[in-house]
N, C-alpha and C positions, 0 to 999 in steps of 0.2 A: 928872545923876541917872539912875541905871539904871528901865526900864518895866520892868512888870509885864506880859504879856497879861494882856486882860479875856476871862474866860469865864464869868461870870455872867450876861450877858445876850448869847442867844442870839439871831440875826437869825431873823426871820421870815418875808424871804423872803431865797431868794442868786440873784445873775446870776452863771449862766452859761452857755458856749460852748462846743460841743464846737470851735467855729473855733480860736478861739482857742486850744485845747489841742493840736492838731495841728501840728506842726510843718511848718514851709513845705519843709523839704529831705526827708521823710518819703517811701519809698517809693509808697506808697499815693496820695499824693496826684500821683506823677506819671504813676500807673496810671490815676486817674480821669481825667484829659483826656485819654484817647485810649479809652477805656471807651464805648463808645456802646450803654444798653441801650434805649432809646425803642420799639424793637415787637417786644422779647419779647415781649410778651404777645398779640398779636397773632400770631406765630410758633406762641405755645404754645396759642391757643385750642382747634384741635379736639382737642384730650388734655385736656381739662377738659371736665367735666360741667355742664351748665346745670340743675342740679338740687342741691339737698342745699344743705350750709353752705358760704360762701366759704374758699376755701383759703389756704395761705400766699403771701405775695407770689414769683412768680419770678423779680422782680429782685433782692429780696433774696436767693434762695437763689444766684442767679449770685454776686450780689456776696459771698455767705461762702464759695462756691467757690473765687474768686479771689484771697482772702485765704489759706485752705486753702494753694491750691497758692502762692504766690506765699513764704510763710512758712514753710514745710513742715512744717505740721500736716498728718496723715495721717489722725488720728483723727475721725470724724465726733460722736462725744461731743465730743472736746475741741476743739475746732474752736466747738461751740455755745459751750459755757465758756470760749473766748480773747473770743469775739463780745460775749459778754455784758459780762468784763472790762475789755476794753482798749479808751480810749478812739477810739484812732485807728482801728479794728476798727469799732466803731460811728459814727466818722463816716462811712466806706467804705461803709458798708450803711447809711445814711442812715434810723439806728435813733433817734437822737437818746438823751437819757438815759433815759426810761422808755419808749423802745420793747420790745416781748417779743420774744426770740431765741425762734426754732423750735425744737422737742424734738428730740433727734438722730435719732431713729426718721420721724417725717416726714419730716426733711432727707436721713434717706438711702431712703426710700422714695421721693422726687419724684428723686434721681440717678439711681436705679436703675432708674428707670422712664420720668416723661417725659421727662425731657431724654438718657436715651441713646435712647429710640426716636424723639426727635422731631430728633436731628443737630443739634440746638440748640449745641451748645459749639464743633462744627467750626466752625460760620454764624457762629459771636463771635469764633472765632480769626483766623477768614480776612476778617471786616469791620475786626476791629482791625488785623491787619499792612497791609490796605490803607487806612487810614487813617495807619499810620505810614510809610508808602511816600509816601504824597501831603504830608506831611509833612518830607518828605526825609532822616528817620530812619533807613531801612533802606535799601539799593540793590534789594533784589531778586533780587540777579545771582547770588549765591551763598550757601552757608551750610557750617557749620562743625558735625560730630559728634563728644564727646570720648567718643573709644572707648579711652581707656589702661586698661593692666593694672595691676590692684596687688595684689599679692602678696599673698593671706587670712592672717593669724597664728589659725589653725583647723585642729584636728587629729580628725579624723573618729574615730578610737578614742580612748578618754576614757586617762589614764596614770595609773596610780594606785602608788602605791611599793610594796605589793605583787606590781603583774607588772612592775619597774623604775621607772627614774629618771625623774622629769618630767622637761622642758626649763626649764631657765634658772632651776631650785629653786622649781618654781610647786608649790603643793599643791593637792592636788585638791576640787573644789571640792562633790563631795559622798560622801558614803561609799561604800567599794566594795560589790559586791555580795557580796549572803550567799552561802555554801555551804550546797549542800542536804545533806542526811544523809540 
């Protein structure tokens, strides 16, 4: 006999796990074991004011940073909007489901401000590669720069059929310009 889902009666409450939703072979999660944020904030006290309202967490802003770069989101708006999304994004930044993502405009006023004056992200780089060193992850001994050239398909004057031919029957992709009279 074929089922029907039931969706007339609605549960009232659901379990669940951001654990569980995250995948064991997931990027992210093999970022977090060697991730050690335990005294930013102690790093980042004197750039805080012991006055006024508590501000955003700055583990959390590391850890959307390192999703940021790790993902190549560029955008500091959409970076907040992946955060807020993506469940794995939010177990990284240890948001759980109704944690509040940061507005973009704080998130890039705290980059732009504490953490490049206070050398906060060097002090993460250089604690996590030695971390991954004692680990026996990385030797240490050497490292590797891809500096190749690749050829721009970009043509500094715009080609319009007009003053000649495009290349390779491309049409131009916006009107040429007027003549004055």
């Amino acid at each position: 006999m074929m089922g029907e889902r039931q969706t007339d009666h609605p549960a009232l409450f659901y379990e669940f796990s951001l654990e569980r939703h995250v995948p064991g072979d997931h990027l992210l999660r093999s970022i977090d074991r060697f991730v050690d944020l335990g005294d930013i904030r102690e790093q980042l006290r004197p750039f805080y004011s012991d006055t006024g309202r508590p501000s955003v967490d700055p583990e959390l802003m590391i850890r959307m940073l390192i999703v940021g770069y790790c993902m190549g989101i560029r955008s500091e708006r959409r970076l907040c909007e992946e955060v807020h999304l993506n469940l794995a994004y939010r177990w990284f930044c240890r948001l759980g489901l109704d944690g509040a993502v940061p507005d973009h405009s704080t998130f890039s006023k705290n980059r732009h401000g504490r953490f490049r004056e206070s050398d906060l992200l060097r002090k993460l780089f250089e604690s996590t590669v030695a971390r991954c060193i004692a680990k026996g992850l990385v030797g240490g001994q050497g490292f590797a720069v891809d500096a190749s050239m690749i050829k721009a398909d970009a043509n500094a004057k715009p080609c319009w059929r007009t003053y000649g031919s495009c290349r390779r029957g491309r049409r131009p992709m916006v009107s040429p310009p007027r003549r004055r009279r």
